[in-house]
N, C-alpha and C positions, 0 to 999 in steps of 0.2 A: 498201655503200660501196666505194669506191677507190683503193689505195696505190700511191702512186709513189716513189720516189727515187732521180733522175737523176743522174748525176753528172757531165752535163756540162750549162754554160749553157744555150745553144742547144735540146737536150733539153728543159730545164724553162721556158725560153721557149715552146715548142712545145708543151707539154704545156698551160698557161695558154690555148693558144687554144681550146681545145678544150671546157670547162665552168669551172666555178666552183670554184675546189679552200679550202681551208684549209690554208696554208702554215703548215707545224712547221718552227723553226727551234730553239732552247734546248730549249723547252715549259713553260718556267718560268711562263710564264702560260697556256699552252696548256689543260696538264692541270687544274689548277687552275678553271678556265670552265667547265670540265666539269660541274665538281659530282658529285652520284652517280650523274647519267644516263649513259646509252650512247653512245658514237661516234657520230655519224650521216653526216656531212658527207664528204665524198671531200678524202683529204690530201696533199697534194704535202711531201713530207717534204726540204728542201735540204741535209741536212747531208751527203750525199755531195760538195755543191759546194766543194771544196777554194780552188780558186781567190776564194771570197768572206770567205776569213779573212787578217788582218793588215792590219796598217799600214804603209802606203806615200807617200811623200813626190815627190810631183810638181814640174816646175817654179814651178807658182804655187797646187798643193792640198797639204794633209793629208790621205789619203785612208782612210778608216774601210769594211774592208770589212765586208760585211753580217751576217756569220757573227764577226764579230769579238767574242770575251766580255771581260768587262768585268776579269777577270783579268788579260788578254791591255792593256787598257790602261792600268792601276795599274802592266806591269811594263815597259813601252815606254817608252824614255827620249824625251821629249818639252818641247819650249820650258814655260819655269812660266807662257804664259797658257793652258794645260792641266791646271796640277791642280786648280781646280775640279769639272773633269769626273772628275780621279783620284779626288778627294777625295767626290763624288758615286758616283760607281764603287765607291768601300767602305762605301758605304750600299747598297747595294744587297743587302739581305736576306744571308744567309750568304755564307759564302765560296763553302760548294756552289753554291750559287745563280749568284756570280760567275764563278765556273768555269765555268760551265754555259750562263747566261743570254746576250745578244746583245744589243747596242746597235741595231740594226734592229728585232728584238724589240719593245724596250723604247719605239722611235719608233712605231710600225706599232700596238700595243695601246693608243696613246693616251689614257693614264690621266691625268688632270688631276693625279695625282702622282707622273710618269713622274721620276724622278732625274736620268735623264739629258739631261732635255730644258731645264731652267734654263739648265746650262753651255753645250749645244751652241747653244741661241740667240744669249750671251753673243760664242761665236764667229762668228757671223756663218754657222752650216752651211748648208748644202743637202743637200736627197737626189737619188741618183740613180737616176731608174726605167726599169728595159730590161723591153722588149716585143718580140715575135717584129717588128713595126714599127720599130722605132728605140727611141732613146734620150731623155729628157727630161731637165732639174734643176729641181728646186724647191725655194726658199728654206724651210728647217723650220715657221717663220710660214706659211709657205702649201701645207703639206703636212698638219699636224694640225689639222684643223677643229673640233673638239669632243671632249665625252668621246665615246669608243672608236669616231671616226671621222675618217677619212685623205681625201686625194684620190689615191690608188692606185687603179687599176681593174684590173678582176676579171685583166685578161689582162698585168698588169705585175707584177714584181718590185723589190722595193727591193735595187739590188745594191751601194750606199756609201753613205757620208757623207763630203762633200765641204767638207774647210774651208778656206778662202784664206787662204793665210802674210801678204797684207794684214792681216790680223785677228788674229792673233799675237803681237802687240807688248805688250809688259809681261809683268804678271803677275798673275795671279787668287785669286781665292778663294770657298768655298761653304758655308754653311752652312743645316743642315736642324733642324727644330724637331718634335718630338712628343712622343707622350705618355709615351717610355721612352726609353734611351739606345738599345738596337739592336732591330733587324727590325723597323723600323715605317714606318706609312705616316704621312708627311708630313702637319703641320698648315699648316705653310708653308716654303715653304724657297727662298734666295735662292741666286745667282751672280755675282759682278764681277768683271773684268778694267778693271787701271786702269793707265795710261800718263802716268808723270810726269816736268814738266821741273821740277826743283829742291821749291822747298815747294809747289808746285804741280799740279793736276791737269791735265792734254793733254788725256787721251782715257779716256773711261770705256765699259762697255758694262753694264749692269745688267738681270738679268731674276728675274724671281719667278713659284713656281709653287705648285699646291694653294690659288691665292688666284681663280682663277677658271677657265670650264672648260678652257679651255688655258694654258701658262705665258705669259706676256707681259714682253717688252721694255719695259720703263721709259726711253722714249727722250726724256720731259718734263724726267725730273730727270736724263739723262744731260746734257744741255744747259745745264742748270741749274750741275753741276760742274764744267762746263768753267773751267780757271782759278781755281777755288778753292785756298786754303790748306789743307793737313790740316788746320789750325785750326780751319777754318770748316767743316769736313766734317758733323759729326755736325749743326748747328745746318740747316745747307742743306737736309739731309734730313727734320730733322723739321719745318721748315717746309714741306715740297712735301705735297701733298694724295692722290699715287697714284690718278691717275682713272682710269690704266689696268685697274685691278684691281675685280674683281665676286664676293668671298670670297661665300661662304654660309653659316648655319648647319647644322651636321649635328653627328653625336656626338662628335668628334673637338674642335671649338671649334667659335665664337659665331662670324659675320662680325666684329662691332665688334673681339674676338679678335683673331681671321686680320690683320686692318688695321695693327691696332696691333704686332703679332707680324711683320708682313714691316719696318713700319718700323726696327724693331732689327734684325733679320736682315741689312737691307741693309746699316745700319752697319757691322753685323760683319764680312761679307763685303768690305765697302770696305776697311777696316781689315787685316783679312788681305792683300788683293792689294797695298796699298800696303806694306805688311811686305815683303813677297814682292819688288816695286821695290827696295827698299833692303837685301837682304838680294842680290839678283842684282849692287846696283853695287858692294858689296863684294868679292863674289867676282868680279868683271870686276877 
């Protein structure tokens, strides 16, 4: 096998054309996939790439770079339709773990109980993939195709997360459901960010994930809460039916489970963001 670790872009774009590498960034999931076999695979190791850590604020993006741990955005002062993601970011297995780990990582391993990927839906993200070719974006919806598969190709790198300050507006909330309080993996676990004029709802963005093989946007019953009353919140949700969501049985919980478990999640998570609204116009 073959180790690399470039340390500049260009370098590690270069290097991608050449074969098929297994890119190490954290290894938080890396090492782990291993199991107790042997290395085999040729690894392009990026943590020399300085330039792909931190958070940067663009004219019209929040820019998550690749190398960015999830440490690094629990401690970045950021708009409150962010702490879903923060509040997701300290579930994320240990604090070593957070230290350590990368929100690229955590996109690109594609776990149908990725953490980080409810909230960043909820914002409206995109990834950004550089190739010794150019650049591309795509929307996270159309970046994670399945369990532990992307549409990254062999010769691209995920070098951000790209979120629009359109998207931004309010304030969020996340919660996650399993079988212990910490280091576990998701039975199901929700994200909302909600934008309210008075008793009322404007603009919601709601996603749920660990309920099917990828997380999924509930853009039926975002629709649904437009202009509702807090009042009417809880009763609106548990009227909607969730068709976007395909739970399974496994050891963790039942589908019928997972179902009924996102539909309180969502509450909760609604309920926190709209806290979170009314907790910002006070201190405005």
């Amino acid at each position: 096998m073959d180790y690399a670790r470039p340390t500049e872009l260009e370098e590690a774009l270069g290097l991608l054309c050449t074969k098929r590498w297994s890119i190490l960034a954290g290894g938080t999931d890396f090492y782990p996939a291993l199991g107790a076999g042997p290395l085999k695979s040729d690894v392009l190791d990026i943590n020399g790439l300085s330039a792909l850590s931190g958070i940067e604020v663009t004219e019209t993006h929040f820019v998550i770079g690749a190398r960015t741990s999830w440490s690094a955005v629990i401690d970045t002062a950021l708009p409150p339709a962010f702490d879903m993601l923060k509040q997701a970011a300290r579930e994320v297995g240990s604090v070593q773990i957070q230290n350590t780990g990368t929100v690229a990582g955590n996109l690109c391993n594609a776990s149908p109980a990725a953490d980080g990927v409810p909230p960043l839906l909820a914002l409206d993200a995109e990834v950004e993939l550089r190739s010794a070719k150019g650049v591309r974006h795509l929307p996270l919806s159309g970046f994670i195709l399945g369990n532990r598969k992307t549409a990254r190709e062999d010769d691209e790198l995920l070098t951000a997360v790209r979120v629009p300050k359109i998207s931004t507006r309010g304030a969020s909330g996340f919660v996650k459901l399993g079988a212990r309080r910490y280091l576990v993996i998701s039975i199901a676990m929700a994200a909302a960010r909600v934008v309210r004029e008075g008793a009322k709802i404007a603009e919601t963005a709601i996603s749920v994930g660990s309920c099917s093989l990828v997380a999924q946007r509930l853009s039926g019953l975002e629709a649904r809460l437009e202009a509702v009353e807090r009042s009417e919140l809880r009763q609106t949700v548990m009227e909607y039916g969730f068709p976007e969501l395909s739970p399974i049985d496994d050891v963790r919980g039942t589908a019928a489970y997972r179902r009924e478990a996102a539909r309180e999640i969502v509450i909760r998570a609604l309920e926190q963001a709209w806290q979170g609204e009314e907790r910002g116009e006070v201190a405005a």
